[in-house]
N, CA, C and O atoms as a Tinker XYZ file with bonds, in Angstrom:
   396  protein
     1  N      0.822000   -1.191000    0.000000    73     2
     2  CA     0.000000    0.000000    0.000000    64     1     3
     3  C      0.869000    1.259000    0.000000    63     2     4     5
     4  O      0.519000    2.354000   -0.439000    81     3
     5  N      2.320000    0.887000    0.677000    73     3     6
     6  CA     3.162000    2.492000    0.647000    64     5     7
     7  C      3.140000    2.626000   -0.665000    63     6     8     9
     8  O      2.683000    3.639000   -1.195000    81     7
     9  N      3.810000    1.254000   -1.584000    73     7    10
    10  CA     4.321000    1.769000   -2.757000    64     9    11
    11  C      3.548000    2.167000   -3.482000    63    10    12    13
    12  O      3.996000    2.946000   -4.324000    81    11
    13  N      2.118000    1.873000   -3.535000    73    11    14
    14  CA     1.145000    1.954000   -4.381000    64    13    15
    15  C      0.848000    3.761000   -4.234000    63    14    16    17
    16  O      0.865000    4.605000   -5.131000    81    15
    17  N      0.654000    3.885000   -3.159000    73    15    18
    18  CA     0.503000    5.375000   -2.519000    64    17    19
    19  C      1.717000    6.493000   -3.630000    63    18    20    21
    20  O      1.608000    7.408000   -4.446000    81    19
    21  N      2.520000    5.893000   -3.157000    73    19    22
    22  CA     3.406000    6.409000   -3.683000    64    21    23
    23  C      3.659000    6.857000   -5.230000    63    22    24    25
    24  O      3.971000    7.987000   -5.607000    81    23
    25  N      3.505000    6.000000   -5.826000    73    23    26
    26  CA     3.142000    5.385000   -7.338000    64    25    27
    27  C      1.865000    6.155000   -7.780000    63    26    28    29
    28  O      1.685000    6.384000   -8.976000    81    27
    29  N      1.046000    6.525000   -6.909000    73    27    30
    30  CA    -0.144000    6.897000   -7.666000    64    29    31
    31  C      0.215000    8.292000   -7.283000    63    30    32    33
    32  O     -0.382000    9.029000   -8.067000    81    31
    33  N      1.014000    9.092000   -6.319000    73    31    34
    34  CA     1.282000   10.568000   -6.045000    64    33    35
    35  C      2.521000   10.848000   -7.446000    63    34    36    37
    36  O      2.622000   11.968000   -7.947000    81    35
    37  N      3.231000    9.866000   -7.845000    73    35    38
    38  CA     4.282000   10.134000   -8.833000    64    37    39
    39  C      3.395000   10.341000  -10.003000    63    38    40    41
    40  O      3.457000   11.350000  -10.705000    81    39
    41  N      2.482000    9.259000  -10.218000    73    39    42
    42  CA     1.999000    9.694000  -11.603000    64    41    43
    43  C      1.077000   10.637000  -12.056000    63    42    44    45
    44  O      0.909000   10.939000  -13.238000    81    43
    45  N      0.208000   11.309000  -10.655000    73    43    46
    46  CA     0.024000   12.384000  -10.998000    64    45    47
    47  C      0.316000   14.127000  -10.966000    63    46    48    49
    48  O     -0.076000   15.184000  -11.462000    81    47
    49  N      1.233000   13.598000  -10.065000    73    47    50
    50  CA     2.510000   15.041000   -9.823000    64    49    51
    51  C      3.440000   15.021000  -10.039000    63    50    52    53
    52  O      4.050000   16.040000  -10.362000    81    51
    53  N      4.122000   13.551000   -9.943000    73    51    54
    54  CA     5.648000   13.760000  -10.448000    64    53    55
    55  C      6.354000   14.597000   -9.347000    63    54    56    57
    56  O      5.714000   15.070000   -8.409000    81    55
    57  N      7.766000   14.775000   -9.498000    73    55    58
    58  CA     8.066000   14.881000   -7.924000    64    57    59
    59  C      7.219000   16.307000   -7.526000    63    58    60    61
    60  O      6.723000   17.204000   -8.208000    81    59
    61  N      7.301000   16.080000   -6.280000    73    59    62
    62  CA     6.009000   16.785000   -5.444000    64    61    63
    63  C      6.698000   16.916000   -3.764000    63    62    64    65
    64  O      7.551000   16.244000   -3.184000    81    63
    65  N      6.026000   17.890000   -3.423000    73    63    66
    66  CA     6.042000   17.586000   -2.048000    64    65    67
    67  C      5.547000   16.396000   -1.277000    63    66    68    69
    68  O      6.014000   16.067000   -0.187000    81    67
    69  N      4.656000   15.820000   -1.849000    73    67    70
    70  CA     3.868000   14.980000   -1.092000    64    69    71
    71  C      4.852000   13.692000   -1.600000    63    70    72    73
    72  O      5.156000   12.836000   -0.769000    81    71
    73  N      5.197000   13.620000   -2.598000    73    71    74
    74  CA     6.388000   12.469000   -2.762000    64    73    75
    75  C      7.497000   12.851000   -2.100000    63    74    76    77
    76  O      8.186000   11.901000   -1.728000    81    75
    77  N      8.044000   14.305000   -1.732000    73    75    78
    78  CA     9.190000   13.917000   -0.532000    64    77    79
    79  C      8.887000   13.273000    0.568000    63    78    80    81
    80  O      9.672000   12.385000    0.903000    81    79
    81  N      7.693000   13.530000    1.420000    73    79    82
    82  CA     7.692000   13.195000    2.441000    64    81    83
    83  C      7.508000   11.935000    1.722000    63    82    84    85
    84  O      8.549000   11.284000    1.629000    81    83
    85  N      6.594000   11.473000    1.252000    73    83    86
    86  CA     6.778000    9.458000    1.113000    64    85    87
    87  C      8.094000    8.970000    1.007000    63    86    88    89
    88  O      8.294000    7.848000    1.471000    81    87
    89  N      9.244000    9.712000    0.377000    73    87    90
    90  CA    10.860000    9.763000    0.244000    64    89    91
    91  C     11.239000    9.524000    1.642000    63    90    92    93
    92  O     11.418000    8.377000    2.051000    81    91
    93  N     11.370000   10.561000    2.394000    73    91    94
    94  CA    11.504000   10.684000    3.546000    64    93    95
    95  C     11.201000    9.807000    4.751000    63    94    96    97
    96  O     11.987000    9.523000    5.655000    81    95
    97  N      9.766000    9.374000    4.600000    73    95    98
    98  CA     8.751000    8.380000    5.425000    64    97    99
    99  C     10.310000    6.914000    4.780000    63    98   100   101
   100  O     11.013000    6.139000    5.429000    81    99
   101  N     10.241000    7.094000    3.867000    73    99   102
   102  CA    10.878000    5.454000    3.751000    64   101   103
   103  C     11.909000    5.359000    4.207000    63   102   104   105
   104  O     11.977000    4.185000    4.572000    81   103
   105  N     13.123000    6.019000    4.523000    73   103   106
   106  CA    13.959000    6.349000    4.942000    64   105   107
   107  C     14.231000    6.301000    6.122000    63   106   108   109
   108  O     15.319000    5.934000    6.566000    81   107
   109  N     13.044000    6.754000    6.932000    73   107   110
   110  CA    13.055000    6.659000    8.672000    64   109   111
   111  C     12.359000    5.503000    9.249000    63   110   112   113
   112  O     12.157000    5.198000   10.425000    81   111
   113  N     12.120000    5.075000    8.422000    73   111   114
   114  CA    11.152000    3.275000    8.060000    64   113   115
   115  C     12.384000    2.486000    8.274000    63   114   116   117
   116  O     12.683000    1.936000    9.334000    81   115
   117  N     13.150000    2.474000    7.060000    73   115   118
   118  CA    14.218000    1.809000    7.263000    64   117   119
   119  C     15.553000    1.413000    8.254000    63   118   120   121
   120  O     16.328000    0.473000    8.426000    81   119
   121  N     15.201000    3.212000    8.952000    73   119   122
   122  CA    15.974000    3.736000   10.345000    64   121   123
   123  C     15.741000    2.763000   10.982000    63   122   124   125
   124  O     16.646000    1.930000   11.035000    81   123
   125  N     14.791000    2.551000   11.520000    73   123   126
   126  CA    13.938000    2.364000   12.658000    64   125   127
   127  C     14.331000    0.834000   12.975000    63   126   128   129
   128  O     14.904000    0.615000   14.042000    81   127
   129  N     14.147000    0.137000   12.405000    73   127   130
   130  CA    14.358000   -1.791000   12.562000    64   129   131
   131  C     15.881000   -1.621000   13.031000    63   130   132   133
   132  O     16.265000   -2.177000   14.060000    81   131
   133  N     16.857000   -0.729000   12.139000    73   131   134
   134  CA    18.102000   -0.714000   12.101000    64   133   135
   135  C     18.637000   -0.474000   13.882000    63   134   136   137
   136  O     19.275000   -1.223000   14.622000    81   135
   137  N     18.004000    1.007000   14.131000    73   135   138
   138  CA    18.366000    1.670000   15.365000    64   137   139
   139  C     17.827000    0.342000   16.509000    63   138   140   141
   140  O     18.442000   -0.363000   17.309000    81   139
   141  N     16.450000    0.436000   16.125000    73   139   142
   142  CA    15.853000   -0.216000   17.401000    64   141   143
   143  C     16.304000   -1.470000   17.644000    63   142   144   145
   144  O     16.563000   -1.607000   18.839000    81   143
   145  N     16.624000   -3.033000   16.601000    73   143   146
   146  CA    16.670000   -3.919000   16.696000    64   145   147
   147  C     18.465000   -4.591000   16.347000    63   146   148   149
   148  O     18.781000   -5.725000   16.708000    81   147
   149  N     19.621000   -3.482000   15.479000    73   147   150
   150  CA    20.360000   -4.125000   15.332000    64   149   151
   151  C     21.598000   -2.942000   16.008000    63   150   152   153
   152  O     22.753000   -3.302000   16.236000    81   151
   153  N     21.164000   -1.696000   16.227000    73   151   154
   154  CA    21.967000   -0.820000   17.471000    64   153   155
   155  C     21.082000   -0.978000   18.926000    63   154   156   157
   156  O     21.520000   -0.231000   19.800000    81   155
   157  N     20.270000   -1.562000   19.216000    73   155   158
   158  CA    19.569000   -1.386000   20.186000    64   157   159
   159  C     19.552000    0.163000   21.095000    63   158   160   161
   160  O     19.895000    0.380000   22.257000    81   159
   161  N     19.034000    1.046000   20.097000    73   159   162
   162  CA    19.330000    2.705000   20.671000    64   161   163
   163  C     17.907000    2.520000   20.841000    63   162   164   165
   164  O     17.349000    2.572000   19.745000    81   163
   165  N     16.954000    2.286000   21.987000    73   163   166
   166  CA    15.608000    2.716000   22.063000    64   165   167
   167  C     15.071000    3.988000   21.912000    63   166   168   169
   168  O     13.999000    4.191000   21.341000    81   167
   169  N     15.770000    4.855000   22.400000    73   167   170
   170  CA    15.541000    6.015000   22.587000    64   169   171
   171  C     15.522000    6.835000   20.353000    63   170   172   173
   172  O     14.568000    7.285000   19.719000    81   171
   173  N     16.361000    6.731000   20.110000    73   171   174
   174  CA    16.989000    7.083000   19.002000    64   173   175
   175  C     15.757000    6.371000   17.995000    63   174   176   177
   176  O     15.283000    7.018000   17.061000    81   175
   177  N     15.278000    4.878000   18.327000    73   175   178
   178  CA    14.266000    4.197000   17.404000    64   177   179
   179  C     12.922000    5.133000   17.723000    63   178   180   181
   180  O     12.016000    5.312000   16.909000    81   179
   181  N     12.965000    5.620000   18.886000    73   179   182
   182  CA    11.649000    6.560000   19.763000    64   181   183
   183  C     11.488000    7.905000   18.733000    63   182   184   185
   184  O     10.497000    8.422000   18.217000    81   183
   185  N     12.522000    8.132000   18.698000    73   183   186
   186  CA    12.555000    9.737000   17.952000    64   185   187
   187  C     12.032000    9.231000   16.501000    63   186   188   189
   188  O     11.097000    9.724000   15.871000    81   187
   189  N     12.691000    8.341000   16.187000    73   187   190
   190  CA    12.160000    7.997000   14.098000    64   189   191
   191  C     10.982000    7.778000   14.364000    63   190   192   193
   192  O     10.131000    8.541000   13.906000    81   191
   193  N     10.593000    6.635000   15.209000    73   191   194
   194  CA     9.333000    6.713000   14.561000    64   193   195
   195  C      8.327000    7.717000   15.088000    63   194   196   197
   196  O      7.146000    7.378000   15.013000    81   195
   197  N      8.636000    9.002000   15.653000    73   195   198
   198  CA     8.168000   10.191000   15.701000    64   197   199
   199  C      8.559000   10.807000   14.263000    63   198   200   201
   200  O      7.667000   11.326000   13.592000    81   199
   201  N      9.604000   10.766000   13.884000    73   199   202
   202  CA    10.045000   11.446000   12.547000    64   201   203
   203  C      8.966000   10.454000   11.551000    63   202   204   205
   204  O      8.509000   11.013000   10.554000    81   203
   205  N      8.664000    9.368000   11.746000    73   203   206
   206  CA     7.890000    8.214000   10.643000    64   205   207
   207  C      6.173000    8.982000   10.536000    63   206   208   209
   208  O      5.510000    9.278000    9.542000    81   207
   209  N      5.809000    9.144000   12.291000    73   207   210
   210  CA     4.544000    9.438000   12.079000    64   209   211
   211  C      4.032000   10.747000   11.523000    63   210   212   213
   212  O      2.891000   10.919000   11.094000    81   211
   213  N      5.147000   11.799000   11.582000    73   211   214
   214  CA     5.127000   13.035000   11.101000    64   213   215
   215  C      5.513000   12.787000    9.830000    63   214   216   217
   216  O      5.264000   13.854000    9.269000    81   215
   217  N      5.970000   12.043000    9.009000    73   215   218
   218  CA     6.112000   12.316000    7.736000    64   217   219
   219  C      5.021000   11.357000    6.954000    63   218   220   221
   220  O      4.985000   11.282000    5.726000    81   219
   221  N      4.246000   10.723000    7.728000    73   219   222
   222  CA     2.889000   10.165000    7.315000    64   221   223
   223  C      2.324000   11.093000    7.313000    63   222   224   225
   224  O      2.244000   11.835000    6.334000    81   223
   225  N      1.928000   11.240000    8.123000    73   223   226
   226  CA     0.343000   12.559000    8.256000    64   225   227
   227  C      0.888000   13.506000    7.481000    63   226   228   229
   228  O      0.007000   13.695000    6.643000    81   227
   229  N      1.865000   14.291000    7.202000    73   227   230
   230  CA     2.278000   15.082000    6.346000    64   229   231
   231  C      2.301000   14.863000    4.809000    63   230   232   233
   232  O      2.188000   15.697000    3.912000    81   231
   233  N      2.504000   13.295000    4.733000    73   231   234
   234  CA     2.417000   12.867000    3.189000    64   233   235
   235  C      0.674000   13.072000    2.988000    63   234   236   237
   236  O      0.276000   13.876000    2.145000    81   235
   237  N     -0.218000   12.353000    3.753000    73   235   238
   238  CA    -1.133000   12.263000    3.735000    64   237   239
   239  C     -2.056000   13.747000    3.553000    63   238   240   241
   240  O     -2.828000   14.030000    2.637000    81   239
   241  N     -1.711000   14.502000    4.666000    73   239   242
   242  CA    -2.195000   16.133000    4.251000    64   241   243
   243  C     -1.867000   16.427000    2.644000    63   242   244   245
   244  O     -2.778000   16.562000    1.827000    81   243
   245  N     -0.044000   16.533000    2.182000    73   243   246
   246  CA    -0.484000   16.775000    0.855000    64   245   247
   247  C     -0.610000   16.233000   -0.168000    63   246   248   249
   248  O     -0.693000   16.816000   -1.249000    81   247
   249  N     -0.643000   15.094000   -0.009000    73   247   250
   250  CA    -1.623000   13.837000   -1.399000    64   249   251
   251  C     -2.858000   14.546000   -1.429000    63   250   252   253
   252  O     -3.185000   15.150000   -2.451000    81   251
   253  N     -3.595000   14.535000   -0.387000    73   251   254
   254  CA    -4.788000   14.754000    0.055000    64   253   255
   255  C     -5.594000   15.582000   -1.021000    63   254   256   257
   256  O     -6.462000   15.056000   -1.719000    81   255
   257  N     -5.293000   16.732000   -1.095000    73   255   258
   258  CA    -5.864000   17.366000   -2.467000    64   257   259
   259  C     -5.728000   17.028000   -4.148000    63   258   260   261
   260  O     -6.659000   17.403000   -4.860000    81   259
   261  N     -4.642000   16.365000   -4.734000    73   259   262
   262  CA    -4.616000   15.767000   -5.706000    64   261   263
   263  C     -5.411000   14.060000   -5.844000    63   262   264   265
   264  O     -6.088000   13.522000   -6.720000    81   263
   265  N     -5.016000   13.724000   -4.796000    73   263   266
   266  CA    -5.366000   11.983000   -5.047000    64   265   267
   267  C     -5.704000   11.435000   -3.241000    63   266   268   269
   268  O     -4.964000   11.260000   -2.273000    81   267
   269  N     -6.897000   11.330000   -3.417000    73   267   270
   270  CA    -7.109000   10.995000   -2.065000    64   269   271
   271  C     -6.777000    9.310000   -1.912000    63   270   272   273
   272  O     -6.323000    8.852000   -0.863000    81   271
   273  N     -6.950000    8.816000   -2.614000    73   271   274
   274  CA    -6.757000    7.065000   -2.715000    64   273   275
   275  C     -5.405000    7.210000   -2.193000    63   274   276   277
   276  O     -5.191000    6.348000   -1.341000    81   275
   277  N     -4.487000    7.928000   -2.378000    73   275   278
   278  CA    -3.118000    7.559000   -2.283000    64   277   279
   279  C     -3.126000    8.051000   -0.970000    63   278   280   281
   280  O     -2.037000    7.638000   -0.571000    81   279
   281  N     -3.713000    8.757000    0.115000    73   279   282
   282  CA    -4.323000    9.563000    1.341000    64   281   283
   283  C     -4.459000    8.361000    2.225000    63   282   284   285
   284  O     -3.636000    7.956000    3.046000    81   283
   285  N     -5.591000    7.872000    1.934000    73   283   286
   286  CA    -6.183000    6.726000    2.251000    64   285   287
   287  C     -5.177000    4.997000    2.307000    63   286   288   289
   288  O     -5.077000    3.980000    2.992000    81   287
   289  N     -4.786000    5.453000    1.422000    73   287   290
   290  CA    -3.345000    4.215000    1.832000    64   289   291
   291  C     -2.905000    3.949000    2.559000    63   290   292   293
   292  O     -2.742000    2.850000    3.090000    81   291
   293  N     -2.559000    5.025000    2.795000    73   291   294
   294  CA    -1.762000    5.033000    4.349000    64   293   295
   295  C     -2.358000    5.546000    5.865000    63   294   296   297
   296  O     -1.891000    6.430000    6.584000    81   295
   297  N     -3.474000    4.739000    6.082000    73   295   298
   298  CA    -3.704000    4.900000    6.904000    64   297   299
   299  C     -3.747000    3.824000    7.947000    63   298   300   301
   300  O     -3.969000    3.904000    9.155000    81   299
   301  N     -3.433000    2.626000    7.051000    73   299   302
   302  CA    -3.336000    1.014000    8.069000    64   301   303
   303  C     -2.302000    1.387000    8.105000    63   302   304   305
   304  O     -1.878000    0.833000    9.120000    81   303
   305  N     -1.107000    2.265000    7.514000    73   303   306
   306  CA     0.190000    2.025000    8.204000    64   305   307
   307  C      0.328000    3.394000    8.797000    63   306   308   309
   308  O      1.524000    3.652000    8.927000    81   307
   309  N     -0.309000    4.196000    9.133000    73   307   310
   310  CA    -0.206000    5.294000   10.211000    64   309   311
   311  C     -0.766000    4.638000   11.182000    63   310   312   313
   312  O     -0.064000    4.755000   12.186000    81   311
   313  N     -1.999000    3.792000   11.436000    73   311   314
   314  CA    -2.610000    2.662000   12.732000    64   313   315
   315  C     -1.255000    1.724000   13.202000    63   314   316   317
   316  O     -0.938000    1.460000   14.362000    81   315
   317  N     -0.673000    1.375000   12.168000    73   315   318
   318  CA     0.427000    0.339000   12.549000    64   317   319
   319  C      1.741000    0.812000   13.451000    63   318   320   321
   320  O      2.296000    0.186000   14.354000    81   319
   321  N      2.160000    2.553000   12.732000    73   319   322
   322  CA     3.261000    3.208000   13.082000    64   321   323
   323  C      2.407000    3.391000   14.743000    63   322   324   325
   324  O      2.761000    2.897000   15.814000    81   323
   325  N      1.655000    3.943000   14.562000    73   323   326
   326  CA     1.108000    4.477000   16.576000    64   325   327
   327  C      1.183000    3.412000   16.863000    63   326   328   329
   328  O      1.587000    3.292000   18.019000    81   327
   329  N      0.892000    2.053000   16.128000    73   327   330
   330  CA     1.019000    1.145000   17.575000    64   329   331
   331  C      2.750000    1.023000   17.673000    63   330   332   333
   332  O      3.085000    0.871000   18.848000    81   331
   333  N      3.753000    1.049000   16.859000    73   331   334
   334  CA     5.085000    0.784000   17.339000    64   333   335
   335  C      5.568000    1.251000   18.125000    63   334   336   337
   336  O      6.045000    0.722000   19.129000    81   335
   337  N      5.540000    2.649000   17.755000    73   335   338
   338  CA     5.629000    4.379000   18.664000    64   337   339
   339  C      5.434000    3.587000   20.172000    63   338   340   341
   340  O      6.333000    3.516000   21.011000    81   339
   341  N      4.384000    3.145000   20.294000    73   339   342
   342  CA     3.265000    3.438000   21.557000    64   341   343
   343  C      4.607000    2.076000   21.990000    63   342   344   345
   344  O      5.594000    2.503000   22.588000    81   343
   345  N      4.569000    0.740000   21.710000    73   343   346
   346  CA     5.762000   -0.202000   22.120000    64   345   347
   347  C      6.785000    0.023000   22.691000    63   346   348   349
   348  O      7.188000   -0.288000   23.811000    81   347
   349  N      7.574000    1.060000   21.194000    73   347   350
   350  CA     8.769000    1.204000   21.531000    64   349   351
   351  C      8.695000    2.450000   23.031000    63   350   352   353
   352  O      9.513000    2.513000   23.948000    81   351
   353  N      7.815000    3.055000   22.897000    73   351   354
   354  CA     7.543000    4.172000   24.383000    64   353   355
   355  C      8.050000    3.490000   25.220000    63   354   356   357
   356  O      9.105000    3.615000   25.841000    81   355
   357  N      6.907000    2.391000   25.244000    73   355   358
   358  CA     6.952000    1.274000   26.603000    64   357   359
   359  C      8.164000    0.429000   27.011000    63   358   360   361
   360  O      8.392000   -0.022000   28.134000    81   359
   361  N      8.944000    0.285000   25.832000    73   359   362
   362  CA     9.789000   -0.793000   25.820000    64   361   363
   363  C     11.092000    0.260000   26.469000    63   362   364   365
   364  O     11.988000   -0.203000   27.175000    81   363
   365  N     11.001000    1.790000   26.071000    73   363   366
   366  CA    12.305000    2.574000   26.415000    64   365   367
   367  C     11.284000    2.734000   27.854000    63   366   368   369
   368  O     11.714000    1.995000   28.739000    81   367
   369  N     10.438000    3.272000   28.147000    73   367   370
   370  CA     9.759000    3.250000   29.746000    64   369   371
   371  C      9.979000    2.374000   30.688000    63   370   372   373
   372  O      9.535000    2.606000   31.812000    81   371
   373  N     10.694000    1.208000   30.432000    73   371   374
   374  CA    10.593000   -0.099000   31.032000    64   373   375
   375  C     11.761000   -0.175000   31.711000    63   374   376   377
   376  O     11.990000   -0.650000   32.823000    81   375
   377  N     13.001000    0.728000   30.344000    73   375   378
   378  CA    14.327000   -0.251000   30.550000    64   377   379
   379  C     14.881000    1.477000   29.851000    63   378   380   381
   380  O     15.209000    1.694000   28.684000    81   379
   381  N     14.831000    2.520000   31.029000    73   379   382
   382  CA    15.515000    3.941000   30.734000    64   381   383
   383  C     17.072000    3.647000   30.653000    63   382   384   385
   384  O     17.576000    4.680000   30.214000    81   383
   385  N     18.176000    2.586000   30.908000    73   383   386
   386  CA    19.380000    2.376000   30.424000    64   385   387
   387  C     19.489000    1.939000   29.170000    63   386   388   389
   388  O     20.663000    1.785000   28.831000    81   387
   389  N     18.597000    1.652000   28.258000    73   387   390
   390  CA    18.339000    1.381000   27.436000    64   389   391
   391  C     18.620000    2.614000   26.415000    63   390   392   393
   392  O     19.288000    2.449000   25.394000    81   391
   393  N     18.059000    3.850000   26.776000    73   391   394
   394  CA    18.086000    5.016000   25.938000    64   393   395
   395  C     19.301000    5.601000   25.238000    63   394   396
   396  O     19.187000    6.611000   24.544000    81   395
């Protein structure tokens, strides 16, 4: 659904703002497994996927007026990102030497 999102903001804007942030969103996507699971920086995985959920809702605001389908995409994975967020909170809340 990202790529599709994505794919459907390229073909009708071509690069765009709303395709940086999907640029961007993938990028701190990719952060995130890296920091959290193979540096174990909780804290540092805490901040991306703050940087992840802000560059969702931001993609999403400006798709929003050209192509709402591509809006709408991403919204099982803005449900998915709050629930990680909300984990990884807990998981750095648990274990603050961790940070």
């Amino acid at each position: 659904m990202i790529a599709t999102a994505g794919w459907l903001v390229w073909q009708r804007e071509g690069l765009s703002i709303a395709l940086g942030f999907w640029s961007a969103n993938l990028v701190f996507n990719a952060a995130w497994s890296w920091l959290m699971f193979g540096q174990r920086r909780i804290g540092a995985a805490l901040a991306d996927a703050i940087a992840m959920l802000l560059t969702i809702v931001a993609f999403m605001a400006t798709a929003w007026p050209s192509i709402q389908t591509a809006a709408l995409l991403f919204l099982p994975y803005l449900a998915w990102v709050t629930f990680a967020a909300a984990l990884n909170y807990e998981i750095l809340r648990r274990n603050p030497e961790a940070a």
